[in-house]
PDB file of N, CA, C and O in Angstrom, chain B, residues numbered from 101:
ATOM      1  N   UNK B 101     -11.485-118.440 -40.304  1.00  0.00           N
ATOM      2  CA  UNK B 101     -11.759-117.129 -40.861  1.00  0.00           C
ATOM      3  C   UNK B 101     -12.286-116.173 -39.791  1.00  0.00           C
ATOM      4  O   UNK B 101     -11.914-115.014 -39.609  1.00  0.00           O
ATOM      5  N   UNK B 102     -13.494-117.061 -38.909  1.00  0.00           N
ATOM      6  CA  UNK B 102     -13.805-115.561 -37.755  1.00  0.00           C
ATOM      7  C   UNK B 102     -12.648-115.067 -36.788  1.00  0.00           C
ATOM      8  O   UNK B 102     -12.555-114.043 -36.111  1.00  0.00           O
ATOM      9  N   UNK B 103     -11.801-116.147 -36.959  1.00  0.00           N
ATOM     10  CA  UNK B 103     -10.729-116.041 -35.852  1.00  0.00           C
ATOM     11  C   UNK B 103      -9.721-114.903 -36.498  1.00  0.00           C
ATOM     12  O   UNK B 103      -9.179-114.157 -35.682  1.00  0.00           O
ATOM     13  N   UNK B 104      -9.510-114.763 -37.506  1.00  0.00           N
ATOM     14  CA  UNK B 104      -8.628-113.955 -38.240  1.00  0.00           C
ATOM     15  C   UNK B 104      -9.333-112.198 -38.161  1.00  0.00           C
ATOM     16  O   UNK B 104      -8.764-111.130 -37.936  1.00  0.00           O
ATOM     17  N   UNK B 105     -10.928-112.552 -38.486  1.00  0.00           N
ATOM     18  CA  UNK B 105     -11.494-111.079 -38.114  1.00  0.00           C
ATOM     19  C   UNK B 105     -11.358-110.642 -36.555  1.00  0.00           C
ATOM     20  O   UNK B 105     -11.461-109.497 -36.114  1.00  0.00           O
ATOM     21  N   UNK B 106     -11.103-111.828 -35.833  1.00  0.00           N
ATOM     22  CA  UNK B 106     -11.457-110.933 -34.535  1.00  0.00           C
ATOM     23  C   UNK B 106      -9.980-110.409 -33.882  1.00  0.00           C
ATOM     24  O   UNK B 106      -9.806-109.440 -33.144  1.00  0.00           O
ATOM     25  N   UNK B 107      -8.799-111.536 -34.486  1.00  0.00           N
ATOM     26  CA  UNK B 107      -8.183-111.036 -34.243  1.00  0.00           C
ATOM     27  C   UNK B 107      -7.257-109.936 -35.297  1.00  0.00           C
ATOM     28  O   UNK B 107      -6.032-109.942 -35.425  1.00  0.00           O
ATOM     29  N   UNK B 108      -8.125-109.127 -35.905  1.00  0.00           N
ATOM     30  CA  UNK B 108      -7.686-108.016 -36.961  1.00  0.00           C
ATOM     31  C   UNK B 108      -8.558-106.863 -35.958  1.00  0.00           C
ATOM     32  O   UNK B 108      -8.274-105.750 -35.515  1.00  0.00           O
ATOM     33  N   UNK B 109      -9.776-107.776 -35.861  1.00  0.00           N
ATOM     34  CA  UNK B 109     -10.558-106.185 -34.763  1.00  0.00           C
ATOM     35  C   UNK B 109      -9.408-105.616 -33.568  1.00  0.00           C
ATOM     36  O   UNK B 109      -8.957-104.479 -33.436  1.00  0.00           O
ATOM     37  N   UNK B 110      -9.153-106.754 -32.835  1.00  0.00           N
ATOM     38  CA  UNK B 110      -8.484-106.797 -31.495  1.00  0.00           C
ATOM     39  C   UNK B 110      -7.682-105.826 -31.957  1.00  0.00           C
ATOM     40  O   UNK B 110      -7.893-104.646 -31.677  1.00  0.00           O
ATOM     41  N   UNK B 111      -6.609-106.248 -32.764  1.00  0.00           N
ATOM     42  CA  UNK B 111      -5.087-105.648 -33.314  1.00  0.00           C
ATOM     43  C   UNK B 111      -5.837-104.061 -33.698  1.00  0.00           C
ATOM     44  O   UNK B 111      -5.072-103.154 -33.370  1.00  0.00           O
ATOM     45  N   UNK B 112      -7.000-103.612 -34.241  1.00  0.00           N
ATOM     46  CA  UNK B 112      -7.331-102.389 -34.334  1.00  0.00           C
ATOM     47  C   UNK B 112      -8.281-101.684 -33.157  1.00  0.00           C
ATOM     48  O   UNK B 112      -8.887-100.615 -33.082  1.00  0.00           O
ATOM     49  N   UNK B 113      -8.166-102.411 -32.599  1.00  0.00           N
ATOM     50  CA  UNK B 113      -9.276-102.167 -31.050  1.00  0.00           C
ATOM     51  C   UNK B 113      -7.826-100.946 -30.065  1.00  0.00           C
ATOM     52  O   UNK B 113      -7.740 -99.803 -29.616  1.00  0.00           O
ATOM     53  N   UNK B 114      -6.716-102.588 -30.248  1.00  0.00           N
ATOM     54  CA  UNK B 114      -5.854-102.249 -29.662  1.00  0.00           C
ATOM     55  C   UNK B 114      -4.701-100.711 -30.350  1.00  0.00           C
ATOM     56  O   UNK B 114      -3.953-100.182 -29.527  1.00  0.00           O
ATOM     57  N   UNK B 115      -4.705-100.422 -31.145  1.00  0.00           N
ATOM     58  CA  UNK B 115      -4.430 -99.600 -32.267  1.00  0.00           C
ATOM     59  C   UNK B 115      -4.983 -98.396 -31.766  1.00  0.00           C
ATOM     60  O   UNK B 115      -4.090 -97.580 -31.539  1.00  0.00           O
ATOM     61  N   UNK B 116      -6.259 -97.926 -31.476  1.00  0.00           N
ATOM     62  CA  UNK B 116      -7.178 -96.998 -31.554  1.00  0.00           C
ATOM     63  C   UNK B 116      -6.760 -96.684 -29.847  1.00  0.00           C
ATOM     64  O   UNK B 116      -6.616 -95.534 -29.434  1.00  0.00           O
ATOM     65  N   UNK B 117      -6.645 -97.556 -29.219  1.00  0.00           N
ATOM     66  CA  UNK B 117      -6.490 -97.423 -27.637  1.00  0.00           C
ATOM     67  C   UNK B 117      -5.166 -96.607 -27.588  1.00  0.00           C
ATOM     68  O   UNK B 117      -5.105 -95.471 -27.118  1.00  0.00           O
ATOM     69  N   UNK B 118      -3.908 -97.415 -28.216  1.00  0.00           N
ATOM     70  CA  UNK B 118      -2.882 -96.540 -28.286  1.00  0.00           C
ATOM     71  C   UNK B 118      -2.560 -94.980 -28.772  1.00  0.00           C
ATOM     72  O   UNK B 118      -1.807 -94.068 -28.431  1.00  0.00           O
ATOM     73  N   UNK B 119      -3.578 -95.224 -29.767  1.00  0.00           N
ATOM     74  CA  UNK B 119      -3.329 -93.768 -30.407  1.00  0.00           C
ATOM     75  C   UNK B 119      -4.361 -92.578 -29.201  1.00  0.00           C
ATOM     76  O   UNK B 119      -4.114 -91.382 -29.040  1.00  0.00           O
ATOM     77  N   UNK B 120      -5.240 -93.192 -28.667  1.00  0.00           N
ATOM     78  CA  UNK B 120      -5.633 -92.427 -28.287  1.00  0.00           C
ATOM     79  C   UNK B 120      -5.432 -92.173 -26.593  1.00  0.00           C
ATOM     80  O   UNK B 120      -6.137 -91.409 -25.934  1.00  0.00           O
ATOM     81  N   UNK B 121      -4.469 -92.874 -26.135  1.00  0.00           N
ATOM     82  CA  UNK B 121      -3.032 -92.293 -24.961  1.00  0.00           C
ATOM     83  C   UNK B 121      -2.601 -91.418 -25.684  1.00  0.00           C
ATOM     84  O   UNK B 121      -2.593 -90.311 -25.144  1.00  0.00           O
ATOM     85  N   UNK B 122      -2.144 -91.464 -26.949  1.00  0.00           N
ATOM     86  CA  UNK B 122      -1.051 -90.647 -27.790  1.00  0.00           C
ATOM     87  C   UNK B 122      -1.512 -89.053 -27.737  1.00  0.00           C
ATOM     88  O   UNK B 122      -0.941 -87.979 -27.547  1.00  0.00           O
ATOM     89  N   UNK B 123      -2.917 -89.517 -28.021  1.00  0.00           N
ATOM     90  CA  UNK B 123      -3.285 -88.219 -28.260  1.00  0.00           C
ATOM     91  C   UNK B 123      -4.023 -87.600 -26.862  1.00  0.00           C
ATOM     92  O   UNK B 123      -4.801 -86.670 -27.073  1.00  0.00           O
ATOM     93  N   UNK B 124      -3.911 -87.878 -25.951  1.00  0.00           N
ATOM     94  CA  UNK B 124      -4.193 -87.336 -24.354  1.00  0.00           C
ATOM     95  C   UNK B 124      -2.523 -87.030 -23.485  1.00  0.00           C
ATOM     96  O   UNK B 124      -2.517 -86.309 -22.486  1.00  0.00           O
ATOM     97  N   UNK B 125      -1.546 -87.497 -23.871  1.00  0.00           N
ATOM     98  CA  UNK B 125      -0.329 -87.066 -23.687  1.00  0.00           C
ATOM     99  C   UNK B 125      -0.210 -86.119 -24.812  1.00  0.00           C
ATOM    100  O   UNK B 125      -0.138 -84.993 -24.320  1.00  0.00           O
ATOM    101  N   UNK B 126      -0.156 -86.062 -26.112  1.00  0.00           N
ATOM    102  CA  UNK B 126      -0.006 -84.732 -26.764  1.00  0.00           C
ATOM    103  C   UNK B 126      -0.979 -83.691 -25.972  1.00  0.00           C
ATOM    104  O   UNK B 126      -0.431 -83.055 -25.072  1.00  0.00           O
ATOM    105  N   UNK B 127      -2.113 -83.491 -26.165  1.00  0.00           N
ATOM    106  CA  UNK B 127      -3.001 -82.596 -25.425  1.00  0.00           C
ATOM    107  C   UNK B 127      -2.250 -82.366 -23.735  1.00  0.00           C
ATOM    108  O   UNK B 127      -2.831 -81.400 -23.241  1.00  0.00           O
ATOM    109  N   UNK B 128      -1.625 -82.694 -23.147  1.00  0.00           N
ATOM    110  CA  UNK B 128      -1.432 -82.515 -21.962  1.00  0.00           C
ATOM    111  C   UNK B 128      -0.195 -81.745 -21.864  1.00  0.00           C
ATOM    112  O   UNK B 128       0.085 -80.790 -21.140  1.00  0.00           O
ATOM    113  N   UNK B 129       0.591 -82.465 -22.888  1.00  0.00           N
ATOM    114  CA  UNK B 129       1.706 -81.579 -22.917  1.00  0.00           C
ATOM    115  C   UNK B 129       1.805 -79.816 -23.896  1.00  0.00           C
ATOM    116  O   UNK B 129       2.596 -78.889 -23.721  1.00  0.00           O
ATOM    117  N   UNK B 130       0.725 -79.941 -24.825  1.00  0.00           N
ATOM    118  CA  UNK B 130      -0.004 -78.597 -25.474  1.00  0.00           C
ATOM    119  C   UNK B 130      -0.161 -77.850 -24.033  1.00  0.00           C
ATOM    120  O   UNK B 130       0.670 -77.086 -23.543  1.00  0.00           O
ATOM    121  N   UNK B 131      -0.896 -78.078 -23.695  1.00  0.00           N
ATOM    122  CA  UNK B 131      -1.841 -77.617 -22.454  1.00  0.00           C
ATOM    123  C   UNK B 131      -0.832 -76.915 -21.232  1.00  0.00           C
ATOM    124  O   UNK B 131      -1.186 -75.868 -20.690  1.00  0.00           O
ATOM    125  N   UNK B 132       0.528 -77.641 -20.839  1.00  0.00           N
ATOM    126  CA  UNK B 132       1.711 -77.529 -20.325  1.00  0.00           C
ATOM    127  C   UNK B 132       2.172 -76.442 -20.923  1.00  0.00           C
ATOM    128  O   UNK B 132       2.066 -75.329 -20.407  1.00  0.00           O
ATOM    129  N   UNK B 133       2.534 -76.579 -21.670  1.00  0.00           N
ATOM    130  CA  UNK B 133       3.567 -75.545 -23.299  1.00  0.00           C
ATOM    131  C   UNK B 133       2.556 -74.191 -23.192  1.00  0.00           C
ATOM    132  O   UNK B 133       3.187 -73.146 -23.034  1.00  0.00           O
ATOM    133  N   UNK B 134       1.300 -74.069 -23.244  1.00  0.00           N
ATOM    134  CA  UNK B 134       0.558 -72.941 -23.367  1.00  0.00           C
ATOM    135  C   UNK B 134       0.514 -72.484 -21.979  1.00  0.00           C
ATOM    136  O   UNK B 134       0.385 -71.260 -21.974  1.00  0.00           O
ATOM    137  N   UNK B 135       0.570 -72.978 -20.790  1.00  0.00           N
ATOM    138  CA  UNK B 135       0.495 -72.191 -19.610  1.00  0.00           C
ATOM    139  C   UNK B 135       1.957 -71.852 -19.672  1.00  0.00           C
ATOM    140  O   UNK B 135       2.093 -70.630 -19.607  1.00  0.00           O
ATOM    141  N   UNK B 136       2.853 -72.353 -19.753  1.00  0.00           N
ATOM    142  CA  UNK B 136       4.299 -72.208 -19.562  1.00  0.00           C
ATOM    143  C   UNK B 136       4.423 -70.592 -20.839  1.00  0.00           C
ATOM    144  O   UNK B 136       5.274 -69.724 -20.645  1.00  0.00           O
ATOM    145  N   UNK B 137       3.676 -70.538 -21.725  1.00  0.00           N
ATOM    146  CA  UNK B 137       4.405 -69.502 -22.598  1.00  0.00           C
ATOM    147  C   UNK B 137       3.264 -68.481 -21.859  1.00  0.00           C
ATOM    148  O   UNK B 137       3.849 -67.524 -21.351  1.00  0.00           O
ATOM    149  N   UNK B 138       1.867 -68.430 -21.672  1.00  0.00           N
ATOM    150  CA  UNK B 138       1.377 -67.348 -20.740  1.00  0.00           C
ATOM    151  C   UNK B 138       2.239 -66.739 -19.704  1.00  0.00           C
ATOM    152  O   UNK B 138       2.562 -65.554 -19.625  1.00  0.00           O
ATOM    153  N   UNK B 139       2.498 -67.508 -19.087  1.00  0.00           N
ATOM    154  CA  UNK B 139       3.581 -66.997 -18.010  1.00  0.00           C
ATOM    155  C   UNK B 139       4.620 -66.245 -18.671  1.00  0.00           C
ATOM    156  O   UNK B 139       4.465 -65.024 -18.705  1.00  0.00           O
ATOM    157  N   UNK B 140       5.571 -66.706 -19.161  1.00  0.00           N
ATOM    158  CA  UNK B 140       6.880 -66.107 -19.746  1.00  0.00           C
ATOM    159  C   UNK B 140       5.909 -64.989 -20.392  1.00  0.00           C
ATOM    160  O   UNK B 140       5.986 -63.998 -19.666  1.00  0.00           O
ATOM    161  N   UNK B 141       5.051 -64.761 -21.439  1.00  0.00           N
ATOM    162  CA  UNK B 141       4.395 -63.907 -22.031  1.00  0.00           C
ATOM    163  C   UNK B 141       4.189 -62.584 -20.769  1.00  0.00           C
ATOM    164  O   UNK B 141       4.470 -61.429 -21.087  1.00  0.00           O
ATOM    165  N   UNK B 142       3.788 -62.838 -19.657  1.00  0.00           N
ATOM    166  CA  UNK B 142       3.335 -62.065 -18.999  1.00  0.00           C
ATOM    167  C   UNK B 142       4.896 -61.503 -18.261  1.00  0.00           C
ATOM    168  O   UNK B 142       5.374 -60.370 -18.325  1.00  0.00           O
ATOM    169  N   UNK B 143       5.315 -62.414 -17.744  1.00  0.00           N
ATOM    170  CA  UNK B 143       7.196 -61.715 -17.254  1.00  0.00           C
ATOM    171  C   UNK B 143       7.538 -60.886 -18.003  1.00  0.00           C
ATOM    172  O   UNK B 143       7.880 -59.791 -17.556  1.00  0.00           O
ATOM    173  N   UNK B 144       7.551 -61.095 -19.122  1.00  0.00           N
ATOM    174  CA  UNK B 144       8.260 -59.996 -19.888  1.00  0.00           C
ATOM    175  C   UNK B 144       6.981 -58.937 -20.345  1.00  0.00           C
ATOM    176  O   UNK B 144       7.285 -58.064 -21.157  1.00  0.00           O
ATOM    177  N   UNK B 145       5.961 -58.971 -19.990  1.00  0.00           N
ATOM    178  CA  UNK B 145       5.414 -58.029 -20.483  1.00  0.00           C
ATOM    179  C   UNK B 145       5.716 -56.894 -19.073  1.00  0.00           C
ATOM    180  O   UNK B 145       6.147 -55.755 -19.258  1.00  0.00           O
ATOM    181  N   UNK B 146       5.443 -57.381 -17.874  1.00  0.00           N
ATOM    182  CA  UNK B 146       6.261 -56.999 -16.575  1.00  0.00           C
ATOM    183  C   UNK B 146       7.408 -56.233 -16.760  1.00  0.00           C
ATOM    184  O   UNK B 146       7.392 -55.021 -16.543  1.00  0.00           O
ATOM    185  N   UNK B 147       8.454 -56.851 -17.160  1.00  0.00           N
ATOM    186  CA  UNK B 147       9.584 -56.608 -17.284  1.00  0.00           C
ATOM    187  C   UNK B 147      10.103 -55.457 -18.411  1.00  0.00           C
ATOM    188  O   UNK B 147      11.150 -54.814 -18.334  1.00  0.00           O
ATOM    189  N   UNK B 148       8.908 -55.362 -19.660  1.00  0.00           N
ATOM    190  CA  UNK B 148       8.993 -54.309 -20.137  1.00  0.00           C
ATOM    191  C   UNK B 148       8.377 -52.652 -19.531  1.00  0.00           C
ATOM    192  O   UNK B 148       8.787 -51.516 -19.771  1.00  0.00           O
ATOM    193  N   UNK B 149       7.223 -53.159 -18.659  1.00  0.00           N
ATOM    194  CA  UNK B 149       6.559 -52.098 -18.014  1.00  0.00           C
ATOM    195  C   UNK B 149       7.715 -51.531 -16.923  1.00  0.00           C
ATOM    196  O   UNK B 149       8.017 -50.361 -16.688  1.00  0.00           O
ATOM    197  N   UNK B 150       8.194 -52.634 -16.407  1.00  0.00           N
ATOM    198  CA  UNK B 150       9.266 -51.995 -15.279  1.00  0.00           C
ATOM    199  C   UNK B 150      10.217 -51.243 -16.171  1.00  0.00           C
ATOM    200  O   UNK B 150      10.319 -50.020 -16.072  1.00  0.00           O
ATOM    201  N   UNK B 151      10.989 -52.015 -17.132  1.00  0.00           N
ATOM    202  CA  UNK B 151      12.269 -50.570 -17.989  1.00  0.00           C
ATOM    203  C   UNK B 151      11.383 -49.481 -18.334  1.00  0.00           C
ATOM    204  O   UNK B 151      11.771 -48.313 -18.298  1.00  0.00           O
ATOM    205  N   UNK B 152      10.415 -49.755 -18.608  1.00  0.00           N
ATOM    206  CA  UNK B 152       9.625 -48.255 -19.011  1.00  0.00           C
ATOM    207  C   UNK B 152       9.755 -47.051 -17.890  1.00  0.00           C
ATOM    208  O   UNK B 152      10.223 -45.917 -17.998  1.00  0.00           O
ATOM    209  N   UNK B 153       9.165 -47.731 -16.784  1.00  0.00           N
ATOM    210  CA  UNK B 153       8.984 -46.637 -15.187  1.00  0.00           C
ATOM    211  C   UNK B 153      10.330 -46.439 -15.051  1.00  0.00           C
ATOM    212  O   UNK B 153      10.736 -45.303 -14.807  1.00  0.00           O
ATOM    213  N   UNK B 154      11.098 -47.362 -15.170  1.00  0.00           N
ATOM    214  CA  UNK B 154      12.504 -46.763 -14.873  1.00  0.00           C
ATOM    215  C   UNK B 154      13.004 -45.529 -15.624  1.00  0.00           C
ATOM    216  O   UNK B 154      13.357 -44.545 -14.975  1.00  0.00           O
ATOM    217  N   UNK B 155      13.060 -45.530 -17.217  1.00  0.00           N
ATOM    218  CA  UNK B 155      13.316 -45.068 -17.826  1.00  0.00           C
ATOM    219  C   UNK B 155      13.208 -43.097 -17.669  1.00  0.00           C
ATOM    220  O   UNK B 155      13.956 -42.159 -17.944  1.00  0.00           O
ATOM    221  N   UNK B 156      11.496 -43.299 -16.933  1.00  0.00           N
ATOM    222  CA  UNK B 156      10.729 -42.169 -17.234  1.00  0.00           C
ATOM    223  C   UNK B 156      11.093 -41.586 -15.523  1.00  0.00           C
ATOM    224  O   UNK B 156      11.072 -40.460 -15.028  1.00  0.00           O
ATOM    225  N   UNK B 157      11.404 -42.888 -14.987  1.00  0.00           N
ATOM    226  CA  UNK B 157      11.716 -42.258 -13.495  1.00  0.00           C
ATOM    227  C   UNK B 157      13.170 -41.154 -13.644  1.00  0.00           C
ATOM    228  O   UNK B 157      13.331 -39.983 -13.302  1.00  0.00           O
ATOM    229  N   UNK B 158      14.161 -42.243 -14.374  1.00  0.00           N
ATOM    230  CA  UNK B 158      15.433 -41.854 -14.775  1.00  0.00           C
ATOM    231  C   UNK B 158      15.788 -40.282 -15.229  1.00  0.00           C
ATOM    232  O   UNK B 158      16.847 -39.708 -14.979  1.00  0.00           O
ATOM    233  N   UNK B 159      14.672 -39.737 -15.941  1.00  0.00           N
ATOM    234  CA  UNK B 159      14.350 -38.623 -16.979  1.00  0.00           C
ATOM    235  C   UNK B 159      13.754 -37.443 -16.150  1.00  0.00           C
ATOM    236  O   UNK B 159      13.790 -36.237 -16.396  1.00  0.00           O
ATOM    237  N   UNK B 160      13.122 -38.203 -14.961  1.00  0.00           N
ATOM    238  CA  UNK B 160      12.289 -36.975 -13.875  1.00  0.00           C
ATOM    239  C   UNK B 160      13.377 -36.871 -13.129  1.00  0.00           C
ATOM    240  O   UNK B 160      13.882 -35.752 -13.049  1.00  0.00           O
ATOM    241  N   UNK B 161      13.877 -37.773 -12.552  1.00  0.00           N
ATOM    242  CA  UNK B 161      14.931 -37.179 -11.128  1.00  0.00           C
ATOM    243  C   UNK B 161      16.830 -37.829 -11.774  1.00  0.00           C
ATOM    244  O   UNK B 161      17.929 -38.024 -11.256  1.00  0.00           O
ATOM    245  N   UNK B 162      16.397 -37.903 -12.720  1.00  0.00           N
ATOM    246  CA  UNK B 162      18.208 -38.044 -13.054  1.00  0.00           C
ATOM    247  C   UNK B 162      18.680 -39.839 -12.882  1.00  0.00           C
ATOM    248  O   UNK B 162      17.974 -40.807 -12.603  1.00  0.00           O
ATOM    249  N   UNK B 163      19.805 -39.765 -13.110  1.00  0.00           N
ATOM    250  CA  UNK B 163      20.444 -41.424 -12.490  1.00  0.00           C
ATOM    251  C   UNK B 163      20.554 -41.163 -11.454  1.00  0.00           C
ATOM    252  O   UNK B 163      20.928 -40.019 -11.195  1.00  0.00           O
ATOM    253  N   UNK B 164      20.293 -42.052 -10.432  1.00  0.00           N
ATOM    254  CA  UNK B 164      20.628 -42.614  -8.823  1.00  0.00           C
ATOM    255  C   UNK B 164      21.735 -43.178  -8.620  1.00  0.00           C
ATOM    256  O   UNK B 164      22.310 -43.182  -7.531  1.00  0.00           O
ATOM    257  N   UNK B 165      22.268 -43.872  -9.968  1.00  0.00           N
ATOM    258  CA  UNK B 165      23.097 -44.704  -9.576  1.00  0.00           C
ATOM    259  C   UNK B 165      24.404 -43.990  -9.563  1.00  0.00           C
ATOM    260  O   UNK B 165      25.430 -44.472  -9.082  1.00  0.00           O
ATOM    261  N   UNK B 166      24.333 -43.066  -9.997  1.00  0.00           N
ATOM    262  CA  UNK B 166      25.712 -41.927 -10.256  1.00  0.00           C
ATOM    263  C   UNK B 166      25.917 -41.603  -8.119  1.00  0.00           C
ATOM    264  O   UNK B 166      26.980 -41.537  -7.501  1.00  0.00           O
ATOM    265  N   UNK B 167      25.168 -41.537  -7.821  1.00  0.00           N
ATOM    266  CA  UNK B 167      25.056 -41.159  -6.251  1.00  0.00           C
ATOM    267  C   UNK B 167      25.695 -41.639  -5.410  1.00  0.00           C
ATOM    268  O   UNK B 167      25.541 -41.288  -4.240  1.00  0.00           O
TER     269      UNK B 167
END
């Protein structure tokens, strides 16, 4: 009988160990995913400021590209 509890602890010792890799690879890859969308978040916030200046540049001195 103690042999059966310890090895039910073990089997949940071992259980708790796994899950909790599981859950330090989820967190790592969160952590990945959120710097990765800051970035893109910020490119295009860039990338909207630049069509803007263009736009307003476009409107002060004409198209360039006609030139």
């Amino acid at each position: 009988m103690l042999e059966t509890v310890a090895c039910q602890n073990g089997g949940i010792a071992q259980q708790a160990s796994q899950l909790q890799k599981e859950l330090r690879n989820k967190e790592r890859e969160m952590k990945t995913l959120t710097r990765e969308l800051k970035r893109k978040e910020a490119a295009l916030a860039e990338t909207a400021a630049l069509l803007v200046l263009r736009k307003k540049a476009q409107s002060i001195w004409g198209d360039q590209e006609d030139a």
